[in-house]
C-alpha positions in Angstrom: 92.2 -4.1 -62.3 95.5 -3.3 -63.7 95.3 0.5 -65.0 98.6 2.5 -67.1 98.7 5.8 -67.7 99.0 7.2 -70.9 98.6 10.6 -70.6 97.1 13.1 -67.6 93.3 12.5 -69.3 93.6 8.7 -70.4 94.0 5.4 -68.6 94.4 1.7 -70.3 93.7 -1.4 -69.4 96.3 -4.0 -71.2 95.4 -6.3 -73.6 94.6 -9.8 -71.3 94.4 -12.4 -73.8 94.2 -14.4 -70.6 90.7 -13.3 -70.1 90.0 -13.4 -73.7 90.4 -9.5 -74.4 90.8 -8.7 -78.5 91.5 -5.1 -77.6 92.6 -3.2 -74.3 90.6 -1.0 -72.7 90.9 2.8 -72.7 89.3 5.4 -70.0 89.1 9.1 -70.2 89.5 10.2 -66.7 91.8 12.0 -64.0 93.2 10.8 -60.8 90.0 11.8 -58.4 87.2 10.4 -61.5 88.8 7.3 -61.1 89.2 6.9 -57.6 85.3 7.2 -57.7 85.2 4.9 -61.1 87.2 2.0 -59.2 84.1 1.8 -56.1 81.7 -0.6 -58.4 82.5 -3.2 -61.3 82.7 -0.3 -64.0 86.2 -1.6 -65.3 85.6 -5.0 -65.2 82.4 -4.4 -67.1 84.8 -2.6 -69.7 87.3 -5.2 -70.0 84.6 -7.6 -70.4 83.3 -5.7 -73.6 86.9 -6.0 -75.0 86.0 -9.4 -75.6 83.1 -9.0 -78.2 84.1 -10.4 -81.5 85.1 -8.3 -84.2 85.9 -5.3 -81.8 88.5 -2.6 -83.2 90.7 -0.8 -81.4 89.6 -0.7 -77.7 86.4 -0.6 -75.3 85.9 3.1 -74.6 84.9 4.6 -71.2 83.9 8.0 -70.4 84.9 9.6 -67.5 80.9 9.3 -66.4 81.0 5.5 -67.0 79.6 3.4 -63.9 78.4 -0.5 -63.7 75.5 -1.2 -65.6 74.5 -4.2 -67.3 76.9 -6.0 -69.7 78.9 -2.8 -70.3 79.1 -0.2 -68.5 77.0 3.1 -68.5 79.4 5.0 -70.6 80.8 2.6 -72.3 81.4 2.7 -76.0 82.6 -0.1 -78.2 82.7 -0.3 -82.1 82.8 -3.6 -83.8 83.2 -4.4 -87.7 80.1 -3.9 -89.7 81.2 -7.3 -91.7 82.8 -9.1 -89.6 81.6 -8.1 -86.0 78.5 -8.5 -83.4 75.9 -6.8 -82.2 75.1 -6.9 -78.2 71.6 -5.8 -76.8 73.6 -5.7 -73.5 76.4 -2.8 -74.8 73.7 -0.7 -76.2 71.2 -1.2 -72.7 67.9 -1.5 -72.1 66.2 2.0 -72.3 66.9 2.4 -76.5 68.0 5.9 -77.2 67.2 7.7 -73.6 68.3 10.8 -74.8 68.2 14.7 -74.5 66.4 17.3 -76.5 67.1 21.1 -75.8 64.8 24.0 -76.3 65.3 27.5 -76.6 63.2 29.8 -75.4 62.4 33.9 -76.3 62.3 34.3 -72.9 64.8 35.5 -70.3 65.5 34.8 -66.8 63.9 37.9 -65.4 61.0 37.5 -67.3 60.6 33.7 -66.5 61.6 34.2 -62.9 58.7 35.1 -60.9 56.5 32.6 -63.0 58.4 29.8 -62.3 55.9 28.1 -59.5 53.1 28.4 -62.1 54.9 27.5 -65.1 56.2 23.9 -63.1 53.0 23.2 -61.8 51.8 23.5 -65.7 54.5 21.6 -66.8 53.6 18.7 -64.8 49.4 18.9 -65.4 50.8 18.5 -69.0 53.6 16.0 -69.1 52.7 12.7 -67.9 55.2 11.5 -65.3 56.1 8.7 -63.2 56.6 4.4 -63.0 54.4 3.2 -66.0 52.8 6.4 -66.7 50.7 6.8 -69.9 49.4 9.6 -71.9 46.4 10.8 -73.4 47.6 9.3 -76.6 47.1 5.6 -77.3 48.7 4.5 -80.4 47.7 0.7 -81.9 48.1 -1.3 -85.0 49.3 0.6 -88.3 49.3 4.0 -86.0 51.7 2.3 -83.5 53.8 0.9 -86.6 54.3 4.4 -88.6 55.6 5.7 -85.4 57.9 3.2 -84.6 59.3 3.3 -88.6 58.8 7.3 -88.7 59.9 8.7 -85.5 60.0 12.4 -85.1 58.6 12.8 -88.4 55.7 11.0 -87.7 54.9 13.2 -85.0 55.6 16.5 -86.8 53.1 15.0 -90.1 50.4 14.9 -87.2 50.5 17.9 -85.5 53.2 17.8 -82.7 55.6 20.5 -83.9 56.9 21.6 -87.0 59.3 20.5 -90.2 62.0 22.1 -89.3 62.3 20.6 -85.8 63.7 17.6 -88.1 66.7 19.8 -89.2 68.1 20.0 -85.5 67.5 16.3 -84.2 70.5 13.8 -84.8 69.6 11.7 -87.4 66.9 13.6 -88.1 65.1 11.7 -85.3 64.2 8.7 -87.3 66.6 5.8 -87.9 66.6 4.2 -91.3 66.6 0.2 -91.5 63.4 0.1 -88.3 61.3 -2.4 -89.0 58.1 -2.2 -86.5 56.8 -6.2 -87.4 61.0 -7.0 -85.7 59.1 -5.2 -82.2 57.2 -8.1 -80.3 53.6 -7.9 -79.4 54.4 -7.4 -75.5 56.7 -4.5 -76.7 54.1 -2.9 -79.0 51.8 -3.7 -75.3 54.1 -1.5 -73.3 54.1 1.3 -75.7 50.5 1.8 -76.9 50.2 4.4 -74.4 53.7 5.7 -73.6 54.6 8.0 -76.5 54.6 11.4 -75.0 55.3 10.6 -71.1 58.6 11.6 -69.3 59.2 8.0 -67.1 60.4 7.6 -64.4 64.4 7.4 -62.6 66.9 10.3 -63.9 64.5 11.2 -66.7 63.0 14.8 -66.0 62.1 18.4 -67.8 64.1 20.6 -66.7 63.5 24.6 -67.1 67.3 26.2 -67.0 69.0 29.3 -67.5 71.9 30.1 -69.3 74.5 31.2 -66.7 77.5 31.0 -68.7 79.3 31.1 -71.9 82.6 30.0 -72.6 83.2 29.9 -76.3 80.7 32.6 -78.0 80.9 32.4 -81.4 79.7 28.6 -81.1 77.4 30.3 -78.8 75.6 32.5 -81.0 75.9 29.3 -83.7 73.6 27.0 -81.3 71.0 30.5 -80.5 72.1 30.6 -76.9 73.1 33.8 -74.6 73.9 34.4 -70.9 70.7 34.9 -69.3 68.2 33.0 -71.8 65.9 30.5 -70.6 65.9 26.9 -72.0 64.6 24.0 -71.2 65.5 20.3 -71.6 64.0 17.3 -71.6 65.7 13.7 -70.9 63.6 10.3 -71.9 63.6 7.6 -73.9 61.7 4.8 -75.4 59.8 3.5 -72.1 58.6 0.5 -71.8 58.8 -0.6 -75.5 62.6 -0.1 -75.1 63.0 -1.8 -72.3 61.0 -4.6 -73.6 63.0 -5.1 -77.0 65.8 -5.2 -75.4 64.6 -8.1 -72.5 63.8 -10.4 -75.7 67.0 -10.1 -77.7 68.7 -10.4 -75.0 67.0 -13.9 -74.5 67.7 -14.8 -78.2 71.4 -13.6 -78.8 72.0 -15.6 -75.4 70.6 -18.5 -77.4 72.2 -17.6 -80.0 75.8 -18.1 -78.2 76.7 -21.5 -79.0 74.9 -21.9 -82.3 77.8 -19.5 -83.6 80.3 -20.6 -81.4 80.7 -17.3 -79.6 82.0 -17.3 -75.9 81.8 -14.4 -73.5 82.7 -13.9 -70.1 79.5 -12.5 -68.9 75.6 -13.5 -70.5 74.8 -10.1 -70.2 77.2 -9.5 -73.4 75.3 -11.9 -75.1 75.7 -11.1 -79.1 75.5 -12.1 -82.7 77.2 -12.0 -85.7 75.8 -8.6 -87.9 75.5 -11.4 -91.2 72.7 -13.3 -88.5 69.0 -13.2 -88.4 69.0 -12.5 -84.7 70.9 -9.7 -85.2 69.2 -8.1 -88.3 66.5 -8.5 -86.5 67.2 -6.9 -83.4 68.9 -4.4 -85.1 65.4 -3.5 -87.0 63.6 -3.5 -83.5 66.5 -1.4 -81.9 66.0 1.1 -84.8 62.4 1.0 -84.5 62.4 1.9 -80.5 64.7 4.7 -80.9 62.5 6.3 -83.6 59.4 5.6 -80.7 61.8 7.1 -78.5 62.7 10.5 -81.0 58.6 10.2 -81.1 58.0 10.8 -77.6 60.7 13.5 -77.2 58.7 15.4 -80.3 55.1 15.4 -78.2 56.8 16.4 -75.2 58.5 19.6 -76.6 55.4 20.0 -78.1 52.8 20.1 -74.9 55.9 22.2 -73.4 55.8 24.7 -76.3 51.7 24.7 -75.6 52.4 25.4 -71.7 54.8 28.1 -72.6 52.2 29.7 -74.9 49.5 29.1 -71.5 51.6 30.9 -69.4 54.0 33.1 -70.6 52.1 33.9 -73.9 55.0 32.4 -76.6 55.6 28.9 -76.6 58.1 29.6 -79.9 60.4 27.1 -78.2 63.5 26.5 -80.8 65.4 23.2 -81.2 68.8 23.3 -80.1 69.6 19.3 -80.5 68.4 16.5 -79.4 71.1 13.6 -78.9 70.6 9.7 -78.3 72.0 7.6 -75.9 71.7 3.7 -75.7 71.7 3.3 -79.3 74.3 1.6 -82.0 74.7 2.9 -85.3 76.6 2.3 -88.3 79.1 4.6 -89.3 82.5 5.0 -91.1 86.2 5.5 -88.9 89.4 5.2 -89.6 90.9 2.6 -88.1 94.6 1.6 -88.4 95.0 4.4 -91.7 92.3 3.2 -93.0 88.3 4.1 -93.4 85.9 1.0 -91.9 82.6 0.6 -91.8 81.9 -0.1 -87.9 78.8 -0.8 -85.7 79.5 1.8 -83.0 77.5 0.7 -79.6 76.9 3.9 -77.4 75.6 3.0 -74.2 75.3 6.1 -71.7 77.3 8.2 -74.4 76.7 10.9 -76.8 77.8 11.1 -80.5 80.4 14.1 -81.0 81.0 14.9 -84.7 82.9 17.7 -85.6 80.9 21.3 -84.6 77.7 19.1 -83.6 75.6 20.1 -80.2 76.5 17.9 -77.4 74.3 18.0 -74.3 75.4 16.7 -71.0 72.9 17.0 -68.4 74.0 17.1 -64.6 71.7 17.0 -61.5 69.0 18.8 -60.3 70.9 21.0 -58.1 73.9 21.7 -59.8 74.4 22.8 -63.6 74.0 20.9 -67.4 76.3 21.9 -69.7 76.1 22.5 -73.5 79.6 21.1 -75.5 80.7 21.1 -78.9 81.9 17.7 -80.9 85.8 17.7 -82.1 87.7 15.9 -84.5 89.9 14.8 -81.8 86.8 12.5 -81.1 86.7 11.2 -84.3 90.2 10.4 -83.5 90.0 9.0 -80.1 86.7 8.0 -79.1 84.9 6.8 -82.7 83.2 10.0 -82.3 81.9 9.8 -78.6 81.4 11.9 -75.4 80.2 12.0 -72.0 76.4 11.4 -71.4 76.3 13.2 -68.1 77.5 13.2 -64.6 77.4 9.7 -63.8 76.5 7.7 -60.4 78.1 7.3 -57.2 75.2 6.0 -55.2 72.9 3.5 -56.4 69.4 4.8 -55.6 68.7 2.7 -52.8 71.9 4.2 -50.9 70.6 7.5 -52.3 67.0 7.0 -50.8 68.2 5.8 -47.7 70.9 8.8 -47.4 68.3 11.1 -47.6 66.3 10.0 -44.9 65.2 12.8 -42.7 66.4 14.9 -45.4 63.1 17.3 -47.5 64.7 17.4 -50.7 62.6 19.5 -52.4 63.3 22.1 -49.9 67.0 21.7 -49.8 66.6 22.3 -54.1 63.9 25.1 -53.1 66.4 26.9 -51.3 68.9 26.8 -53.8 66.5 28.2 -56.5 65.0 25.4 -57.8 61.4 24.5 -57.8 60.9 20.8 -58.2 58.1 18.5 -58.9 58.0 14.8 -58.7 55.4 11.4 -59.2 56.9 8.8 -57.0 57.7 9.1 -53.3 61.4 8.6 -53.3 62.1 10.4 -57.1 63.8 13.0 -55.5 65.9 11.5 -53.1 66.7 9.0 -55.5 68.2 11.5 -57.4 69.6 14.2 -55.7 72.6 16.2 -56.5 75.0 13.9 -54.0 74.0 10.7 -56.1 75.7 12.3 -59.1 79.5 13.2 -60.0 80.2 17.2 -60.5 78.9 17.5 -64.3 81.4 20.3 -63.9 84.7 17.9 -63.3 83.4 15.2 -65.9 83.1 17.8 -68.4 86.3 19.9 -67.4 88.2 16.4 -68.4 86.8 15.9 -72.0 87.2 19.6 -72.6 90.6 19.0 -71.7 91.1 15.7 -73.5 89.8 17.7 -76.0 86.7 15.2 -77.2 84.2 18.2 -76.8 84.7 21.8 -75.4 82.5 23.9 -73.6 80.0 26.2 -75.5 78.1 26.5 -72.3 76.7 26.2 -69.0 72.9 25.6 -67.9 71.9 26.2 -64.2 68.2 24.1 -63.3 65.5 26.5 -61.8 62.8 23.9 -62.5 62.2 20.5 -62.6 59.3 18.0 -63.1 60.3 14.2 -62.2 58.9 11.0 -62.3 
């Protein structure tokens, strides 16, 4: 793939109307990301997105971006609200898999020699693992108020309080869900899946604050060197996954009734005027608001097992963020304010003074940024979601053979927990780029700076 460089944190692609791009391609990386970018598909993925009707200005990539499906995990594209498409396959399939982070009153001396008994609560209380389900089972009208309320369903029954709503983006409900848009299979899948973790790199993660780099925005967000947080990364299960399977299968249809032609299915789209895509766009909306549901009951159950075994589960809301998800939103483009469909897919919104939260890997750190309007700029408003992949989880399984993960993290100070036999190995530290290098380059680039920097000494997995 032909890459120029434009500047020491940014890489394009050329315009190939050959290949039928509309845009070039643009990634935010330096020399040694991209060494590691160029092992898998990633860029092709990208330039392949640059061919999506009504798409403005370029395909975006993160400097966490690797192959996915259709577009690459940190991908970010932003088509014309009025004239553009929507593709299932450049949002992905797990609808808003995102991050919430909580503050706790505690800090890491008083948490330290409880950790072993706080993780083992932890995971009694948050269902975990490959299909898990929880001790709610949600059906009917019950299932559709969630999927059209979101958070706020959650908080109006119980599971944490008003103003957690303040500190969620988008208030943890998307407007425009429709819940009779979600298919009877989907609505299956989910019954019993609000309020359980998953499986793969979702997790609950009990941190400390080991650094601070900018403290003003510091004391801003409630964090201070030595405070214990927690976060917790999942999305909208099965339900997600399943919304996304079908409109995949009816925007592929789709493709030749409009006339559309892309170079790979799993970019299949619509035009935003169709009724596939209104339609999907209501059942998108309507799993990320199961998906800012499930992320409500499991800060709640951890506020309960704080309050079990430390004796204050006042856990406060730092943000929660959403991956995987489009929204509609206003840019500039060209010196002059559109109305775009921005697709995030394995990247976080950045608005001006707004939380970002980048999780890394087990063993290593997660890091807390702040948005810029240098991303408003650059990146439609967009960050890193992470570290990002180098090994696929089967390489990671089988490079861990022989391996005890969970003592190599035990003796790094990190007491881990996992469901599924290979949970750990499949994500261990060496699957992962350095958080640390992915977020030195946006920092640099100057998309989001670092407020600051989480180090993991607990985790429950699936």
């Amino acid at each position: 793939m032909n890459l120029e460089q434009v500047s020491p944190y940014l890489w394009r692609i050329p315009r190939d109307a050959g290949r039928g791009m509309r845009v070039p391609a643009l990634v935010v990386a330096d020399r040694a990301l991209l060494d590691l970018i160029r092992r898998d598909a990633s860029l092709e993925q990208l330039a392949n997105g640059a061919t999506l009707p009504g798409i403005v200005r370029a395909a975006l990539a993160m400097p966490d971006i690797h192959q996915g499906y259709g577009l690459p995990v940190g991908g970010v594209v932003a088509t014309d609200a009025e004239h553009g498409v929507v593709s299932p396959g450049a949002i992905g399939f797990d609808i808003n898999c995102g991050v919430r982070l909580l503050a706790t009153p505690y800090q890491a001396t008083d948490v330290g020699p409880h950790v072993r008994p706080l993780v083992d609560a932890l995971y009694a209380a948050v269902p975990t693992g490959v299909g898990a389900t929880g001790g709610i089972r949600l059906e009917g009208p019950e299932l559709s108020a969630a999927l059209e309320g979101g958070a706020r369903w959650a908080v109006e029954r119980g599971w944490g309080d008003a103003a957690d709503l303040d500190r969620l983006e988008s208030s943890g409900c998307l407007p425009g869900a429709d819940a009779e848009a979600v298919s009877p299979r989907a609505r299956e899948r989910g019954a019993r899946q609000v309020g359980t973790l998953g499986s793969g790199n979702h997790f609950l993660e009990v941190q400390v604050v080991d650094e601070v780099y900018d403290e003003a925005r510091a004391r801003e967000f409630g964090l201070s060197v030595g405070q214990v947080t927690v976060m917790i990364h999942t999305g909208s299960r099965g339900l997600g996954h399943q919304v996304c399977t079908d409109f995949l299968a009816l925007t592929g249809q789709a493709l030749k009734r409009y006339g559309i032609h892309v170079p790979d299915r799993q970019l299949a789209c619509a035009p935003l005027d169709s009724p596939e895509a209104r339609r999907y766009l209501a059942a998108m909306r309507a799993a990320a608001n199961f998906a800012f549901a499930n992320r409500q009951l499991l800060a709640h159950w951890t506020r309960d097992v704080f309050r079990r075994v430390l004796g204050d589960g006042a856990l406060r809301v730092v943000w929660d963020v959403a991956h995987n998800i489009a929204k509609e939103e206003e840019h500039e483009v060209d010196g002059r304010r559109r109305r775009l469909l921005v697709h995030r897919k394995g990247a976080t919104r950045a608005f001006p003074g707004q939380p970002v939260l980048v999780p890394g890997d087990m063993g290593r750190y997660s890091f807390v940024l702040a948005g810029t309007e240098a991303a408003l700029r650059e990146t439609f408003g967009s960050t890193c979601h992470g570290a990002g992949r180098v090994m696929s989880r089967t390489a990671a399984v089988k490079a861990a053979r022989g391996r005890r993960i969970a003592d190599e993290l035990a003796a790094g100070g990190v007491v881990a927990r996992a469901t599924g036999r290979d949970a750990l190995a499949e994500e261990m530290p060496e699957a992962y780029k350095d958080v640390q290098h992915v977020v030195d380059v946006v920092h640099r680039f100057g998309i989001s700076t670092r407020v600051a920097r989480l180090r993991p000494i607990g985790v429950i997995k699936g």
